[in-house]
C-alpha positions as CSV (number, residue, x, y, z in Angstrom):
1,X,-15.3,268.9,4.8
2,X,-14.6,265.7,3.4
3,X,-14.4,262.7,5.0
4,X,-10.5,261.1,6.2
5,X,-9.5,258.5,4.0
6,X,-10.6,254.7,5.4
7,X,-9.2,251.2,4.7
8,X,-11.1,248.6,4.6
9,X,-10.0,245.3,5.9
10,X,-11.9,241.8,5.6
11,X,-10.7,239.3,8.6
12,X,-11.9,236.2,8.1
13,X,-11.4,232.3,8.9
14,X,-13.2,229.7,10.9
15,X,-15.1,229.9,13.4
16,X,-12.6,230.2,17.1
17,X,-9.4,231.1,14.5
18,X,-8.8,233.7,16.4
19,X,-10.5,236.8,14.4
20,X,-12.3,238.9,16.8
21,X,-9.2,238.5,19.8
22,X,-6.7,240.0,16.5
23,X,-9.5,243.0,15.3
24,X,-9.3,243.9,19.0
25,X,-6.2,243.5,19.1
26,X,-5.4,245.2,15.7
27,X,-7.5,248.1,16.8
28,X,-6.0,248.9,20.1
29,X,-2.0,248.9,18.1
30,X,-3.5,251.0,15.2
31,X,-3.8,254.7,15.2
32,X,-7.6,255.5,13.9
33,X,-8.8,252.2,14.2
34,X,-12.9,250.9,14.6
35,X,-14.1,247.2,14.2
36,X,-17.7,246.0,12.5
37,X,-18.2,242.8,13.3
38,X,-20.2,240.2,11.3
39,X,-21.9,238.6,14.0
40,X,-23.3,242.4,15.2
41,X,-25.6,241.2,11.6
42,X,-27.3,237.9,12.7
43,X,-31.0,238.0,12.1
44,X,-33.5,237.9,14.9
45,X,-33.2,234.3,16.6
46,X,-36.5,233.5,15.2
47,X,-35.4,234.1,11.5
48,X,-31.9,232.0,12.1
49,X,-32.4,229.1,9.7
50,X,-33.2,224.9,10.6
51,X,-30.3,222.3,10.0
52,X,-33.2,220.1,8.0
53,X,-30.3,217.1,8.5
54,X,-30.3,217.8,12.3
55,X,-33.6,220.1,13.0
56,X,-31.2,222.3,15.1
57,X,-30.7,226.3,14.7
58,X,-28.0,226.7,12.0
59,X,-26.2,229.9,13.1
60,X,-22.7,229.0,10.7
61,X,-24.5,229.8,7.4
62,X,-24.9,232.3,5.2
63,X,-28.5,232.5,5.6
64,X,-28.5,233.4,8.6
65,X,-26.9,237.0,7.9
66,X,-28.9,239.6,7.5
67,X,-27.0,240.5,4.6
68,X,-28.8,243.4,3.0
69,X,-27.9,245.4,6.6
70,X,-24.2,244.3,6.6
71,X,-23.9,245.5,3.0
72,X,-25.2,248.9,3.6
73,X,-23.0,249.5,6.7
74,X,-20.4,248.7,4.5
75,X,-21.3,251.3,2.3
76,X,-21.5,253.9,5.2
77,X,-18.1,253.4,6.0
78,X,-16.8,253.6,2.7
79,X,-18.4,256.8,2.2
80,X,-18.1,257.9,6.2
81,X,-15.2,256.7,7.6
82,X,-17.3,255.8,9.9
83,X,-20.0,253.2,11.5
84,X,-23.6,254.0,11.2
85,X,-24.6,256.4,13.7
86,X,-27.6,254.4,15.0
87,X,-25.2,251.3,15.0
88,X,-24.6,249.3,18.4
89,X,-22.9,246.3,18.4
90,X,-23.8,243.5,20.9
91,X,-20.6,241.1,20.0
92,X,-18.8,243.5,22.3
93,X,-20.7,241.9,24.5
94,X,-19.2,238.8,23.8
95,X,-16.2,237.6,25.4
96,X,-13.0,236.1,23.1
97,X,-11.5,234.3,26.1
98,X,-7.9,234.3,27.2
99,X,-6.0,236.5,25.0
100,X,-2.1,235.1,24.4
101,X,-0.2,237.5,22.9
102,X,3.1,238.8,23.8
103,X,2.9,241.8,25.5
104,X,6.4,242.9,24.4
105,X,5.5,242.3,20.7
106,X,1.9,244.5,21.4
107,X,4.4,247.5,22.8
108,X,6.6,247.2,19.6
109,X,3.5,247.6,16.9
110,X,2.2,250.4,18.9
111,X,5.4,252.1,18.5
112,X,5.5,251.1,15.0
113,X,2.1,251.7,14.3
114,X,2.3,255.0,15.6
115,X,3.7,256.6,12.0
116,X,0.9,254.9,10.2
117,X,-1.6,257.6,11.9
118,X,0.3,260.6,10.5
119,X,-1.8,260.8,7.1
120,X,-4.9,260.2,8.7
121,X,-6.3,257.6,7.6
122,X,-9.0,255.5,9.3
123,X,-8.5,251.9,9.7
124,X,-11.8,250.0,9.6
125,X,-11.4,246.1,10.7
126,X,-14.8,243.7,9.4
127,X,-13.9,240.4,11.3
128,X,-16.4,237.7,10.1
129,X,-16.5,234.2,9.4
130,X,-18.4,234.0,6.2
131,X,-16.9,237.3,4.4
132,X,-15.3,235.6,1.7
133,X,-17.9,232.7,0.8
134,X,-18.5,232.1,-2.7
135,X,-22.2,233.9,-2.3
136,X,-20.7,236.9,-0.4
137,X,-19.1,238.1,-3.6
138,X,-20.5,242.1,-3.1
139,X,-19.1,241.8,0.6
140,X,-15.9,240.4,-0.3
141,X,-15.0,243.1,-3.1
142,X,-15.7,245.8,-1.0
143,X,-12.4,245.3,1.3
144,X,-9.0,246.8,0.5
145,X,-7.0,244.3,1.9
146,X,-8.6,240.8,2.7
147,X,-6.8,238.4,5.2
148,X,-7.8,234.8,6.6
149,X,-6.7,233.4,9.6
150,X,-6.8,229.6,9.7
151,X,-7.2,227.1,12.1
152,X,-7.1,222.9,12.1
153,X,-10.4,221.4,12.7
154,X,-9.2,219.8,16.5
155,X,-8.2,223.7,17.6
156,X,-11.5,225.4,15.9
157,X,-13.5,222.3,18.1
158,X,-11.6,222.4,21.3
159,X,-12.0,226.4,21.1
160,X,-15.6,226.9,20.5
161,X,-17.0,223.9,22.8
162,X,-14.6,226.3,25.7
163,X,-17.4,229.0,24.9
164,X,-20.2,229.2,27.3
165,X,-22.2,230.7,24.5
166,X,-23.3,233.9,22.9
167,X,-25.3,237.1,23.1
168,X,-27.6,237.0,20.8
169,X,-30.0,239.9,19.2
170,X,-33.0,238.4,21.8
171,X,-31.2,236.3,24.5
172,X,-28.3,234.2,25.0
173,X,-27.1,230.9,22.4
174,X,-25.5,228.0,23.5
175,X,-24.1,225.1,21.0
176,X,-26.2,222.0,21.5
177,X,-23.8,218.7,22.3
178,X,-22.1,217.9,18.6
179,X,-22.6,221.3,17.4
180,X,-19.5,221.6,15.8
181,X,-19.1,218.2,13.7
182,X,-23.1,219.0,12.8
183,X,-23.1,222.5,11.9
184,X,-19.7,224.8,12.1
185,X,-17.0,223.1,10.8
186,X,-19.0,221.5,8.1
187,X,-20.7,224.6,6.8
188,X,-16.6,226.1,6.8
189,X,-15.3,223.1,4.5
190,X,-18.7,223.9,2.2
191,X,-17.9,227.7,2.3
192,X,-14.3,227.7,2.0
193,X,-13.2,224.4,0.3
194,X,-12.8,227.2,-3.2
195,X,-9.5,228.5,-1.5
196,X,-8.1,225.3,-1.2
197,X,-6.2,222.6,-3.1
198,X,-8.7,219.4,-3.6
199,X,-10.8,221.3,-1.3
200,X,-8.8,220.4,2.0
201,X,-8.9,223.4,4.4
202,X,-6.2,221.9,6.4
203,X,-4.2,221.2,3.5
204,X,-2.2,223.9,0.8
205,X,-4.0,227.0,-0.4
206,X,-5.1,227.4,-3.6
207,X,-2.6,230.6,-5.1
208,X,-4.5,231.1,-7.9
209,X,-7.7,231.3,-6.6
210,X,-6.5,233.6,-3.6
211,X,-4.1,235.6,-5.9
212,X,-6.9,236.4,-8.1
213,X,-9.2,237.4,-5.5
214,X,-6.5,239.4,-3.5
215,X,-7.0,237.1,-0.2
216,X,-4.2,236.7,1.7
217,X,-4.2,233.8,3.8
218,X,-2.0,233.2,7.1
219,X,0.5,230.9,6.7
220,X,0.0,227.0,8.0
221,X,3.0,227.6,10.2
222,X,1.5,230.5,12.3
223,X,-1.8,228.2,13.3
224,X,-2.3,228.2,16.6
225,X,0.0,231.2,17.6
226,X,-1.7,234.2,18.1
227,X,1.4,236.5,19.1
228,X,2.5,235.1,15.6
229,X,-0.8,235.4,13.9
230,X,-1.3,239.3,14.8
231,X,2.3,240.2,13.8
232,X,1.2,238.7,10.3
233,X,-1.8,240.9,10.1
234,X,-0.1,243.9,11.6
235,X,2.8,243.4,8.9
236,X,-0.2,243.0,5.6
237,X,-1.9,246.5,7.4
238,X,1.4,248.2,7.6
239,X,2.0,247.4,4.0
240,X,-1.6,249.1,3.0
241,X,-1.7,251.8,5.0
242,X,1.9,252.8,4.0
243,X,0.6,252.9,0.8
244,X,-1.8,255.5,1.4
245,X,-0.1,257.9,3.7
C-alpha cells in the first residue's frame, strides 16, 4: 500500500522567533501532523565548530549541522510520510518557555483544521533556524511550502538570554555571557541578509528574492505576537493542504 500523501513545511527564522512554540503548536491544531526539528541534527558537542574571533563553541552555524543526516531524514519523509524509525528527538526535551497564544483562537483552527484531515494527508512541520541559508540550497528545495517567522534583534536577545540552556546530544549547553551579540544574531544577519533589502533583517523583505524562492515571510506587523504569528502560518497551511485534498 502506498504511502498517504505528506506536505512538507520549512519553518524558519531567528533564533527565539518563535518556531518550535508555532510547530508545536501547528501540530497539535492539524489533523495528521509530526514535527523534525533541526536542532534534533547538531553534531556531537565535540564536533560543534570554534568562533576563531571569540574561541567559544559556535552552535548558530551551519557547520555545526550534521547536514548529511538531516538531508536523508528528509528524504524518508518524502518517500514515508513518516520520520525515520530509529529517529528520537532530544529537542523535545527542550523546553520553549511560556506559550502566549489565545486559547479561543487555538479552539477555532482546530475546528477549522478539522476538514483539512479528510484527504489524508500528512502534515510534516521542519522548524529550524538555518533551513533557508544560502548553503542549505538542497534542504530548502525540498519543502512545499516555506515560511519565516521574524523577530527584532532586542526580542531574539531578551528571549534566548531567558533560556537556562539546552539538551544537547552529550549533556546540557548554556550561552556564555555575550553569546548573542558574538555568535547568534550575527551568524542570522550573515545567513539571512539575501532575503532582505540592503541586507537589513529588521528592515523590508526583499520580494524578489523570496518570490523566486517561494519563501513566505511573516509580516513586520505580526512580530512579537505569537497568537498572531500562528494564525499566519495556520492560514499559509490551510491554503496548501486545501490544495491537495
Amino acid at each position: 500500500m502506498s504511502p498517504p500523501k505528506c506536505l512538507l513545511v520549512g519553518l524558519s527564522g531567528p533564533s527565539s522567533s518563535g518556531k518550535t512554540t508555532i510547530a508545536r503548536l501547528l501540530r497539535d491544531i492539524l489533523p495528521n501532523a509530526f514535527i523534525l526539528h533541526e536542532d534534533d541534527f547538531y553534531k556531537t558537542d565535540a564536533e560543534i565548530p570554534m568562533s576563531p574571533e571569540h574561541n567559544i563553541a559556535d552552535w548558530d552555524c551551519l557547520e555545526s549541522i550534521n547536514l548529511p543526516a538531516l538531508e536523508s531524514a528528509l528524504k524518508h519523509i518524502k518517500a514515508h510520510s513518516a520520520v525515520p524509525p530509529d529517529f528520537e528527538s532530544k529537542e523535545d526535551q527542550n523546553s520553549v518557555g511560556e506559550v502566549n497564544v489565545d486559547g479561543a483562537l487555538i479552539e477555532r483552527l482546530k475546528a477549522q483544521a478539522a476538514g483539512l484531515g479528510e484527504g489524508g494527508v500528512r502534515v510534516a512541520i521542519v522548524d529550524g533556524f538555518l533551513l533557508y541559508s544560502q548553503e542549505m540550497q538542497a534542504v530548502r528545495d525540498t519543502f512545499d511550502v516555506k515560511l519565516f517567522l521574524r523577530t527584532d534583534y532586542e526580542t531574539a536577545k531578551r528571549r534566548r538570554e531567558a533560556r537556562s540552556g539546552y539538551v544537547t546530544l552529550e549533556g546540557f549547553w548554556a550561552d556564555p555571557p555575550g553569546y548573542v551579540d558574538k555568535i547568534v544574531w550575527p551568524n542570522y544577519v550573515n545567513d539571512h541578509k539575501y532575503l532582505f533589502e540592503d541586507g537589513n533583517v529588521e528592515g523590508e523583505v526583499n520580494s524578489q528574492v523570496a518570490d523566486r524562492l517561494h519563501i513566505d515571510i511573516m509580516p513586520q506587523d505580526k512580530q512579537g505576537d505569537l497568537s498572531a504569528c500562528l494564525e499566519w502560518a495556520f492560514e499559509k497551511l490551510g491554503g496548501a493542504l486545501g490544495s491537495l485534498t
